[in-house]
C-alpha positions in Angstrom: -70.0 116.5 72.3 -68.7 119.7 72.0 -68.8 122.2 75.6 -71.7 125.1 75.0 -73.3 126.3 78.2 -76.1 127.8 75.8 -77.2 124.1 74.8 -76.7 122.6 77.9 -79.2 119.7 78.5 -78.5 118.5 82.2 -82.0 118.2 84.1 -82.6 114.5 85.0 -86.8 114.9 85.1 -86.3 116.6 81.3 -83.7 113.6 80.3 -86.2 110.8 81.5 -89.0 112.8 79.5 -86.7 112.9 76.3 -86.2 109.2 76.9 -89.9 108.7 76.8 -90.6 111.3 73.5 -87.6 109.3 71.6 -88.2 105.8 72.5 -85.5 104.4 69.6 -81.9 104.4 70.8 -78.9 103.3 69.4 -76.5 100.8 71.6 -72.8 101.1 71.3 -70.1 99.1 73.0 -67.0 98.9 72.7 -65.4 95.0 72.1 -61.9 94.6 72.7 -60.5 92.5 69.4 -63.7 93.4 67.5 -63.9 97.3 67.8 -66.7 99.1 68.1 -70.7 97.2 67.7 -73.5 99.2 67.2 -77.5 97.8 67.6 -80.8 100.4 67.6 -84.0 99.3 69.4 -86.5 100.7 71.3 -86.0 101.2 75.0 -88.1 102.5 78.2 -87.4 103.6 81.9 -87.2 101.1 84.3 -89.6 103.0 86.5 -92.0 103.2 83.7 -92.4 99.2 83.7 -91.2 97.7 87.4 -92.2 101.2 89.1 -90.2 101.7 92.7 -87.6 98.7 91.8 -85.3 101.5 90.0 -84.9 105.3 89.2 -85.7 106.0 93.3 -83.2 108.8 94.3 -80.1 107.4 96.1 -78.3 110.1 98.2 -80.5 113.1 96.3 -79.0 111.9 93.0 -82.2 110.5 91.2 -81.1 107.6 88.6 -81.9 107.0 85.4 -82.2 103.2 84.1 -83.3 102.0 80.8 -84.7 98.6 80.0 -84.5 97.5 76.4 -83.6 93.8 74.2 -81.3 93.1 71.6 -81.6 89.5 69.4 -80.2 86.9 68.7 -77.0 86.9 68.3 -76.3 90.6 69.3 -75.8 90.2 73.0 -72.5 87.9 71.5 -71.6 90.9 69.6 -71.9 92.9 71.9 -70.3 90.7 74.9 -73.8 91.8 76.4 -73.0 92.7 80.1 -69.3 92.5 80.2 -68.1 95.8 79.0 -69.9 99.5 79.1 -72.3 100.5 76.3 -73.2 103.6 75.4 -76.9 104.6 74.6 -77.5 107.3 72.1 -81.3 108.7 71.9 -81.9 111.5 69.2 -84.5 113.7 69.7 -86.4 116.1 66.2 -83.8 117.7 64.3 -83.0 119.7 61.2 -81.4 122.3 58.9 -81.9 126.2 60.0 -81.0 128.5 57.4 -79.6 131.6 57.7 -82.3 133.4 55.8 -84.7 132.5 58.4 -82.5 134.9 60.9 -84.1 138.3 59.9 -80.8 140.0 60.2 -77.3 139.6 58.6 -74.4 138.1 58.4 -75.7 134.7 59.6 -74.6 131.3 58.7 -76.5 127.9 57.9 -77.1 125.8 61.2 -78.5 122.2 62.6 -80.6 122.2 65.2 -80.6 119.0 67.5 -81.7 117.4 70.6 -79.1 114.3 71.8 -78.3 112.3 74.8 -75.7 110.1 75.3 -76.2 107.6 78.4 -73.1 105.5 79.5 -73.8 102.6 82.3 -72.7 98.9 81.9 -75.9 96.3 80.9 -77.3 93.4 83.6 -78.7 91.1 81.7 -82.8 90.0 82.7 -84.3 87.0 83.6 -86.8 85.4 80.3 -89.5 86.6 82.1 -88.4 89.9 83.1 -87.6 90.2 79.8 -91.3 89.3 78.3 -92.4 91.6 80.9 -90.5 94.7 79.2 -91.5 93.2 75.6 -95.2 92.9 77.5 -94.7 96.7 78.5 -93.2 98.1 75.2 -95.5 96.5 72.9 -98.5 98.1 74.7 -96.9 101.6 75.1 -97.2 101.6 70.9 -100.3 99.5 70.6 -102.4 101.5 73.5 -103.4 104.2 71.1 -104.5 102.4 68.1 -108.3 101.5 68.1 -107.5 97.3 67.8 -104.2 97.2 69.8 -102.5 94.2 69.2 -101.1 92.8 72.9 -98.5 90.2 73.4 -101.3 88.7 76.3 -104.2 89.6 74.6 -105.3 86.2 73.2 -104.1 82.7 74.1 -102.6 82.5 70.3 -100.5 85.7 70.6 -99.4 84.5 74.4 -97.9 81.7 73.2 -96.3 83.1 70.4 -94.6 85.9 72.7 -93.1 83.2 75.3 -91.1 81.4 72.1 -89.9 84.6 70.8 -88.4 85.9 73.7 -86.3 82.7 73.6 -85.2 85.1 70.3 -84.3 87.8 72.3 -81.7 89.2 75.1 -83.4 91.3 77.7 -81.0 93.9 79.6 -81.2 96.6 82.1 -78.8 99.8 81.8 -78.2 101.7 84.8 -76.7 105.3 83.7 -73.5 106.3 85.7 -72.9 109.1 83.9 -74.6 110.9 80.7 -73.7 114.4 78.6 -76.6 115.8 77.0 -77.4 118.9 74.7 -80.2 120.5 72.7 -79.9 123.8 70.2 -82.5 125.1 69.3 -81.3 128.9 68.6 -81.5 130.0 72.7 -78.7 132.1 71.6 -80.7 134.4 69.0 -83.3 136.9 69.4 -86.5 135.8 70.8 -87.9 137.5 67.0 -85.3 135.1 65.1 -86.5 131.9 67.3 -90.2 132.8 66.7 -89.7 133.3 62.7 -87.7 130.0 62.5 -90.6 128.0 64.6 -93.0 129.7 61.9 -91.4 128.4 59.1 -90.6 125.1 60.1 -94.5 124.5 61.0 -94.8 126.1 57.0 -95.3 124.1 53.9 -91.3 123.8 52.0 -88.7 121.7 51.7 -87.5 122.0 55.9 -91.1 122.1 57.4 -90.6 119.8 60.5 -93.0 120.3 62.8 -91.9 118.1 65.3 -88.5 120.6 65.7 -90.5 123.5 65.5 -92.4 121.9 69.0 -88.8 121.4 70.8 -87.7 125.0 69.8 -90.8 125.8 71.6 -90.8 124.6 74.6 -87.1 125.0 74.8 -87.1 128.2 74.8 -90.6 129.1 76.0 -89.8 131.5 78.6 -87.9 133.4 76.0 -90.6 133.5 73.6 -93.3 134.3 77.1 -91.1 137.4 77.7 -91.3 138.6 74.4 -94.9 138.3 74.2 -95.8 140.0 77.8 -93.7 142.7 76.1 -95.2 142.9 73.2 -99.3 143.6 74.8 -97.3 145.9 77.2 -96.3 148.1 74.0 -99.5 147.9 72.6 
């Protein structure tokens, strides 16, 4: 990606937390003969599912591991365990336009949240593996009034130990990841508030779930300009 200090997204506790807020993730790997294979699929953290077996801090460097599945036949494609694979998670994202700057000249913008975790899979055992399907399915069906869990009948159990025949279980472990997120820390706290307005507005961009991001990005920005505001007043 390219080098910005402004967008710079390096904080491990904010990168596990983006994980979590953008559970689908697209898997890359380069195969040598075949080029380059892409699958997308819902992952987790480790530490989310197994607790203390991964993520703990080794040397003050706290790790980040994902758990996730591909099917049948992907982990062939993918030669699933044998070479690096790179993880992509996209977090909200969307047009700015330069009219939404209050000042001029300007030009059009994308605003965008993206990590990109590199770490070679291990593959799990079946039953690790239904225990992360076990996890994930209940991490979307929790909220819902009749969640639907893989354990929650003896029907649905046995129908969750023949598909994960179906599917490959795998655990990443990142070794190294290069993350960014702009969301306009480089304008005026007035520009950033305007374009959070009119994102949360009716029209063809609203996107509420950028407008959020560019909060809380650049909260202490938009604090300042607050306390300054009461202070004039």
């Amino acid at each position: 990606m390219r080098e910005n200090p402004d967008y710079a997204f390096d904080d491990v506790a904010g990168i596990k937390e983006f994980i979590r807020q953008n559970p689908w993730c697209t898997f890359t790997t380069y195969v040598p003969g075949a080029g380059l294979v892409a699958s997308h699929y819902p992952v987790m953290l480790e530490e989310d599912i197994f607790g203390d077996r991964a993520g703990a801090a080794e040397d003050g460097v706290e790790k980040i591991v994902l758990v996730s599945h591909v099917g049948r036949p992907d982990e062939e494609k993918h030669q699933l365990g044998q070479h690096e694979m790179l993880a992509i998670i996209q977090g909200p994202h969307g047009y700015i336009s330069p009219g939404w700057y209050g000042y001029r000249p300007n030009v059009p913008t994308w605003n965008f949240a993206v990590a990109h975790l590199t770490g070679t899979p291990e593959i799990l055992s079946d039953q690790e593996n239904l225990t992360v399907l076990d996890a994930l399915v209940e991490h979307f069906e929790k909220v819902l009034p009749d969640p639907h869990l893989l354990h929650a009948t003896a029907e649905n159990s046995e129908y969750a130990h023949r598909i994960v025949r179906g599917t490959v279980g795998f655990r990443l472990e990142v070794t190294r990841f290069e993350a960014k997120e702009k969301m306009s820390q480089d304008k005026p706290a007035s520009s950033v508030r305007t374009i959070i307005d009119t994102l949360r507005a009716p029209g063809p961009y609203t996107n509420p779930a950028l407008a959020e991001r560019m909060e809380h990005v650049n909260a202490v920005k938009l604090s300042a300009e607050s306390s300054a505001g009461e202070k004039e007043a």
